[in-house]
C-alpha positions in Angstrom: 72.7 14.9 61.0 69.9 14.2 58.5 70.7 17.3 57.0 74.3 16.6 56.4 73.8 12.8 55.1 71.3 14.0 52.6 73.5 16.9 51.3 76.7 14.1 51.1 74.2 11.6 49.2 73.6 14.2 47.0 76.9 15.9 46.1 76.9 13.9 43.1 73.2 14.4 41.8 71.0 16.7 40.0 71.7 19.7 38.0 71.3 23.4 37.1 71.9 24.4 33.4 72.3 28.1 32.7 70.5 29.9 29.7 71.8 31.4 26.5 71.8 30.0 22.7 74.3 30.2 19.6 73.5 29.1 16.5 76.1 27.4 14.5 76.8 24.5 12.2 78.6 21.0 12.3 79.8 21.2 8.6 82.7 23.6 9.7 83.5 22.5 13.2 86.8 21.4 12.0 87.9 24.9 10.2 86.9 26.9 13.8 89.8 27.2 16.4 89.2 25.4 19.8 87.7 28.6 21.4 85.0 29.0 18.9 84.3 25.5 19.3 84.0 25.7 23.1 82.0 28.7 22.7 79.3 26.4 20.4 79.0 23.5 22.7 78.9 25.7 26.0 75.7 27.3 24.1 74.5 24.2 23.5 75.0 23.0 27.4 73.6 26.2 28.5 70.4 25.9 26.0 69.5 22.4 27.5 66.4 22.8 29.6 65.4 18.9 29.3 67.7 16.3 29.0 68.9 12.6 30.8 72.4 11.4 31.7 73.9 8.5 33.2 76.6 8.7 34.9 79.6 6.4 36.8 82.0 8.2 39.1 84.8 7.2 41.5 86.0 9.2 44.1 88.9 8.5 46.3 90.7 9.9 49.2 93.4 8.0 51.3 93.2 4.4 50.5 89.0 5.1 50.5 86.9 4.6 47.0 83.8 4.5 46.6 81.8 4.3 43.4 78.5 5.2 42.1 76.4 5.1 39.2 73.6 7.8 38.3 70.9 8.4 36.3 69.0 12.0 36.6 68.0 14.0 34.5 66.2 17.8 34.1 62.5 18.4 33.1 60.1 21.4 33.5 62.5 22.6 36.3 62.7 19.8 38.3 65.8 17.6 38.7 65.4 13.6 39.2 68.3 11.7 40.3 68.5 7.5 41.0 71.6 6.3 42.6 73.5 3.2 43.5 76.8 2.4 45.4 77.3 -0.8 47.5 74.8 -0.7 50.2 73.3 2.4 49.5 70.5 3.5 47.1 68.7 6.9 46.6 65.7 8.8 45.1 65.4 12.1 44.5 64.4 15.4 42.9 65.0 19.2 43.4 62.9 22.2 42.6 64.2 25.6 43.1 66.0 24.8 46.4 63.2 22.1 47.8 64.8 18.6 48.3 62.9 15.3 48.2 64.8 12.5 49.3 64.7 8.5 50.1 67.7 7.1 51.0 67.8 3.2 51.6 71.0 2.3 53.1 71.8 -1.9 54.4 67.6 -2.0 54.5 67.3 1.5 56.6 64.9 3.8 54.7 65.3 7.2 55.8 63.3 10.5 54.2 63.9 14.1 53.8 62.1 16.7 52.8 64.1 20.0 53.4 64.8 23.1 51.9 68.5 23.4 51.1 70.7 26.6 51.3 72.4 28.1 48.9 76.2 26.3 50.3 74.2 22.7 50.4 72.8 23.3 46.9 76.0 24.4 45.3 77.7 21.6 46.9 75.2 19.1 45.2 75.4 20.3 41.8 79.5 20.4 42.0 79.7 16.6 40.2 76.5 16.9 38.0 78.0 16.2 34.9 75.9 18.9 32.3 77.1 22.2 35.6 79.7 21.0 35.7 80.9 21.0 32.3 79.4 24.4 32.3 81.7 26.0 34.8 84.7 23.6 33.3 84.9 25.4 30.0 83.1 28.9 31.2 86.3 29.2 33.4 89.2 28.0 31.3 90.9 29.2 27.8 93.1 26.2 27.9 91.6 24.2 25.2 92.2 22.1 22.3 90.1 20.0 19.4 90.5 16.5 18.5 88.0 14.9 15.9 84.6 15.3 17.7 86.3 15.8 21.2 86.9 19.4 23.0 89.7 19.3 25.6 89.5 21.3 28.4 91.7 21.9 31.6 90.2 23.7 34.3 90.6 25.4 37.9 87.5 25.7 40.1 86.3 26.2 43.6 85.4 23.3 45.6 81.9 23.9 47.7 80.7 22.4 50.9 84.2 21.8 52.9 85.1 23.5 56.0 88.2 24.7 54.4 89.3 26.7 51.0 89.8 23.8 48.5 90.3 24.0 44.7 89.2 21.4 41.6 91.4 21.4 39.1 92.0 19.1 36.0 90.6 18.1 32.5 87.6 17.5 31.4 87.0 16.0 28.0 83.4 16.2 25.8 82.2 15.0 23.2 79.8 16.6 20.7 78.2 16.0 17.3 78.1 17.5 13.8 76.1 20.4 15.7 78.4 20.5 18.9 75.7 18.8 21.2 77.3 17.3 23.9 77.1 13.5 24.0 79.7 12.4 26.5 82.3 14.3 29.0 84.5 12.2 30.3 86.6 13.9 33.9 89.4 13.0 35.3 90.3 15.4 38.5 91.8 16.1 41.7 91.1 18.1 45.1 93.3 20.2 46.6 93.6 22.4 49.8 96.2 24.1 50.9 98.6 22.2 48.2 97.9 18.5 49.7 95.6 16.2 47.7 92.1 15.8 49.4 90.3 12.9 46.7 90.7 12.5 43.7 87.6 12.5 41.1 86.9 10.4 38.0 84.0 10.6 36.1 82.5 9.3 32.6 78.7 10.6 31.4 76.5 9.8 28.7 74.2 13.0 28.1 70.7 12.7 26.0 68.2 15.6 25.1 65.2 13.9 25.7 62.7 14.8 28.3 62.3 12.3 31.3 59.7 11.6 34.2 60.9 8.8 36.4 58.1 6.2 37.2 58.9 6.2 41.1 58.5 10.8 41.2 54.6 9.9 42.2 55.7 7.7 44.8 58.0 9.8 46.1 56.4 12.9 46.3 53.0 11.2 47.9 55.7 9.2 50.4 
């Protein structure tokens, strides 16, 4: 049970960024087509090692919705994640597949400190706004350009539910003059077998800046 309400705290938290670099520059970002576009800002996504988001998502299913907001971030390896909804506030981080937790929920303080597997981890990262807009645009051709925003609609595999489910819809990001992402903005739906699960809206402000949370000490000593 602790198990299972740590891994649903944490479906929208933390992150794991892949690894691979492409130069390019902002002066001819509008004389690219979209691909080569999306090619420069999934380098740049994938090349971001340390950086800090916020984050405000709604998910809904039936006449259910719940919103949070997040902040996390990724340093050194480690992911740190602070998160509200009504009632409910959370700590953590993740290293490698080790999960630190305090969740605090109407005054109940409860702790975990677990190693996930690889279905709990996956189904963790699925909102976290930098892997996710990794495996948006890494799985979809179906883009266009407008200004400084990329356009993206994408198909993906839902983790963690009992049953086969699918994530489809659009994903919107925008970069600078040197196609760092700055903000994705998702608006999506869940699926299994064809009948609407939730739906899944999503706005995130992304900055590369390296980040250690004041309460990390406190939460790692307990």
């Amino acid at each position: 049970m602790k198990r299972t309400l740590a891994v649903l705290i944490l479906v929208i938290a933390a992150g794991i960024a892949g690894a691979w670099y492409l130069r390019g520059s902002g002066s001819i970002i509008h004389q690219q087509s979209p691909l080569a576009v999306k090619g420069q800002i999934l380098a740049r996504l994938g090349a971001m090692d340390c950086y800090t988001y916020t984050q405000n998502i709604t998910v809904s299913s039936g006449n259910v919705t719940v919103r949070s907001s997040v902040e996390g971030g990724l340093n050194n390896g480690t992911y740190y994640f602070h998160g509200r909804r009504s009632g409910t506030e959370w700590w953590g981080t993740i290293r490698g597949r080790h999960l630190v937790e305090r969740v605090v929920n109407a005054g109940e303080k409860k702790e975990f400190n677990i190693n996930l597997t690889e279905n709990e981890l996956s189904a963790m990262m699925m909102y976290e706004p930098v892997q996710l807009a990794i495996r948006a645009l890494g799985s979809s051709d179906k883009v266009s350009v407008s200004g400084q925003w990329l356009v993206c609609n994408f198909t993906l595999p839902e983790t963690g539910g009992g049953s086969p489910e699918t994530f489809a819809g659009t994903i919107k990001v925008k970069f600078n003059d040197h196609y760092i992402p700055t903000r994705l903005i998702v608006d999506s739906i869940v699926t299994s077998n064809g009948e609407t699960v939730k739906r899944v809206s999503f706005s995130a402000d992304i900055k590369e800046e390296c980040w250690i949370p004041e309460w990390e000490k406190i939460l790692e000593t307990g």
